[in-house]
C-alpha positions as CSV (number, residue, x, y, z in Angstrom):
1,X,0.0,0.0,0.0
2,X,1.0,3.2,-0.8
3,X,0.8,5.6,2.0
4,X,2.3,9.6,2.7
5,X,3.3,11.6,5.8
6,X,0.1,13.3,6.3
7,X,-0.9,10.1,7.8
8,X,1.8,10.7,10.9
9,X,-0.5,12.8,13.3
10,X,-3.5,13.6,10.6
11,X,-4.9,16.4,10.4
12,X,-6.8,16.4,6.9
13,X,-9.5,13.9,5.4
14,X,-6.3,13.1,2.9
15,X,-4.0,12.1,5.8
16,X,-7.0,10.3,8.2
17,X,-7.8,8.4,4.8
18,X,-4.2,7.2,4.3
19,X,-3.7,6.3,8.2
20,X,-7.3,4.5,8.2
21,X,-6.2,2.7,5.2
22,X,-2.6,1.6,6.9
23,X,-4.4,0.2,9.4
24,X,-6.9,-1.6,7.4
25,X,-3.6,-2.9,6.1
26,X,-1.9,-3.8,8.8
27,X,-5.3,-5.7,10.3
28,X,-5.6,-7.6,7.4
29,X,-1.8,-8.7,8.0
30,X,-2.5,-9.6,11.3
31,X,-5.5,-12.1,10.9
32,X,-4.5,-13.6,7.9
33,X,-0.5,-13.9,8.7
34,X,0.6,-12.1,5.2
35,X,3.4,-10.1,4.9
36,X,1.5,-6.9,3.7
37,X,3.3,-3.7,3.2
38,X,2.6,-0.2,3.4
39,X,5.2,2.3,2.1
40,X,5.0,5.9,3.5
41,X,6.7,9.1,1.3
42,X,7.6,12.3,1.7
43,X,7.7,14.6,-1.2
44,X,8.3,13.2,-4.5
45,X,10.0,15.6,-6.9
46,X,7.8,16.0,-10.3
47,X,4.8,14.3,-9.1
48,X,1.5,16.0,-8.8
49,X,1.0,16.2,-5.7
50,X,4.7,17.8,-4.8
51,X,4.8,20.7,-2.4
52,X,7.6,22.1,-5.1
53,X,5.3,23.0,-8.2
54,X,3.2,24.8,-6.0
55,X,6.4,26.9,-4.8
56,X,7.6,27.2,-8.6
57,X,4.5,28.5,-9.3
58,X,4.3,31.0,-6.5
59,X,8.2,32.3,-7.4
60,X,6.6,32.6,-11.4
61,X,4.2,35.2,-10.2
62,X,6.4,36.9,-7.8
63,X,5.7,35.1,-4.6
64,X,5.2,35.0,-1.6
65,X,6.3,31.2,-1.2
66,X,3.5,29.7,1.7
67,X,5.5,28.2,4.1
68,X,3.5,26.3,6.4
69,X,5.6,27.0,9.6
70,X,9.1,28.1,9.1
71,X,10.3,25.3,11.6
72,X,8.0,22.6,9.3
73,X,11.0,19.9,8.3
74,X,9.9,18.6,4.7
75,X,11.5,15.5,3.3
76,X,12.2,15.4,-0.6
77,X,12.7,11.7,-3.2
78,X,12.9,12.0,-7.1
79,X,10.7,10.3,-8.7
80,X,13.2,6.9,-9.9
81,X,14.0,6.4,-5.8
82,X,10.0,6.4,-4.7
83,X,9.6,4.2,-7.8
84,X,12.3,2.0,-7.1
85,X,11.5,1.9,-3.2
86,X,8.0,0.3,-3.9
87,X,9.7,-2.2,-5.6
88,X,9.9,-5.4,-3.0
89,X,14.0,-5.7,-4.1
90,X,14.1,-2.7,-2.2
91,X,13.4,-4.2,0.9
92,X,16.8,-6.4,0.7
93,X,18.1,-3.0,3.1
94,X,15.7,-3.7,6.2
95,X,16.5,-6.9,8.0
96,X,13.9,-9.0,6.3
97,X,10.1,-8.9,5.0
98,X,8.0,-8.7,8.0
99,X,5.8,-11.5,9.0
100,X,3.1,-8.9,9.4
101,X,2.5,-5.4,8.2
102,X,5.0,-3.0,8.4
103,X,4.9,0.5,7.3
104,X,8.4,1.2,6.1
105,X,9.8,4.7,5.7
106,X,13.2,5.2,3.5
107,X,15.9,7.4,5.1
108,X,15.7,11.0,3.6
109,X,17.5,14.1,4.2
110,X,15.5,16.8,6.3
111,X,14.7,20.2,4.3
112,X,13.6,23.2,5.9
113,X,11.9,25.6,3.7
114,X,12.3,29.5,4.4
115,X,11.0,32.1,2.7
């Protein structure tokens, strides 16, 4: 399952929907003993949903860039690492496949974003 970082702490329909759905994930692990997944990201560069169009766009017509907090820590992936990290070979790093769900998050540098 593909999951995001709004579902840490939610505070949107978006992020509640993602956290419901890891836990529908990991309970479905749990009863049946399947090694189900659920893959968190951050920001993924060039994808749709990526906090950095909207700042391009806002620096295009002369700002101001929104900055959530100044303090908010964002973490950034291209688009070939999220792609590759869904991949199960990917999971070689962690000490094995769980035996039940696991949400596994990939190591990424922390970016703050200032205006």
């Amino acid at each position: 399952m593909i999951s995001m970082d709004k579902a840490v702490n939610p505070t949107s329909i978006m992020g509640a929907s993602k956290r419901a759905a890891e836990l529908i994930v990991h309970e479905a692990a749990r009863k049946t003993g399947k090694p189900y997944v659920a893959v968190r990201f951050g920001n993924v560069l060039g994808s749709r949903g990526s906090v950095v169009l909207t700042f391009k766009q806002q620096i295009a017509a002369g700002g101001p860039v929104t900055v959530t907090h100044p303090e908010m820590v964002r973490f950034f992936m291209d688009r070939t690492f999220a792609t590759n990290f869904t991949n199960f070979h990917e999971f070689d790093n962690c000490q094995a496949l769980p035996r039940i769900s696991r949400i596994f998050t990939k190591e990424s540098r922390k970016t703050r974003v200032n205006s």
